[in-house]
C-alpha positions in Angstrom: 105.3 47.1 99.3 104.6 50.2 101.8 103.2 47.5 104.0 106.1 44.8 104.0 108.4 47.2 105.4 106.8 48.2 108.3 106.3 44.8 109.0 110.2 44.2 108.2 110.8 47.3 110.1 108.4 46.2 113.0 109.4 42.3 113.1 113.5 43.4 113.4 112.9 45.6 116.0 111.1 43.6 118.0 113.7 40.8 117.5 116.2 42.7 119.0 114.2 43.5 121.8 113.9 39.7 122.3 117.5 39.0 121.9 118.5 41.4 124.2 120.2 40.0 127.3 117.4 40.8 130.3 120.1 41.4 133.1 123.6 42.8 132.2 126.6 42.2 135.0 128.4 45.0 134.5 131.9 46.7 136.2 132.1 47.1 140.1 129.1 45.1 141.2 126.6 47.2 139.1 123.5 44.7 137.3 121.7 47.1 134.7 118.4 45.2 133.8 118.3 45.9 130.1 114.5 44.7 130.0 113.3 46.9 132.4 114.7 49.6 131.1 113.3 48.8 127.1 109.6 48.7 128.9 109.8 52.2 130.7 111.9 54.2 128.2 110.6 52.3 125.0 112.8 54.6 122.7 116.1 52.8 122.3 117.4 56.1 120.9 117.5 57.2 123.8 120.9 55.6 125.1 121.5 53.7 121.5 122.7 55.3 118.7 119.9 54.0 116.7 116.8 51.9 117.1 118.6 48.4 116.4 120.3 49.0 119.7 123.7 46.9 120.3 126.7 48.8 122.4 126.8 52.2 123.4 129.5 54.5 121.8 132.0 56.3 124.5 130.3 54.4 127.2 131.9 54.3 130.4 132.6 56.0 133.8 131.6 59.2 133.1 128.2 58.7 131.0 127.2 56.4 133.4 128.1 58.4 136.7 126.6 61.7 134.6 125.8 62.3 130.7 122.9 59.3 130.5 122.5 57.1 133.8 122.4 59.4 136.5 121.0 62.1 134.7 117.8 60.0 133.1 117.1 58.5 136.7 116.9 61.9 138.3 115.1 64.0 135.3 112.8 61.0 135.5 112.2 60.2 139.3 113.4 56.7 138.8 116.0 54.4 139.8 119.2 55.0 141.6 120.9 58.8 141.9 123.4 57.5 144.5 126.8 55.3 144.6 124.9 52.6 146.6 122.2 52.2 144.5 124.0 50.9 141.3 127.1 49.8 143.0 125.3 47.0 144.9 127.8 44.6 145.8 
């Protein structure tokens, strides 16, 4: 039984890491490349509420321009800090 849900557990996760749209257009000419981001962080947590991912609650201007984005890329040394770095086109 022990072993049916982790594979339950295991086969749903990585289900939603399938379905997951790879490349998100998002507001003011910003892409956020969902996939990338799944194989570097690998903790949906992270930015999800929980580990089945979908949208992010109270997501907008401010947790991306601080609270999460901006934040994660400069604590981690990766991806864009800067206006012209997201806002690409």
């Amino acid at each position: 039984m022990k072993k049916m849900i982790v594979a339950l557990i295991t086969v749903t996760f990585f289900a939603g890491v399938a379905c997951a749209a790879d490349v998100i257009e998002m507001k003011r000419g910003v892409s956020f490349n969902h996939k990338k981001h799944v194989e570097i962080i690998k903790d949906c947590k992270k930015c999800h509420e929980n580990a089945e991912g979908g949208k992010i609650a109270g997501f907008g201007k401010d947790m991306a321009h601080k609270k999460a984005c901006k934040d994660c890329h400069a604590e981690m040394k990766q991806g864009p800090t800067s206006c012209k770095g997201c806002h690409t086109k």
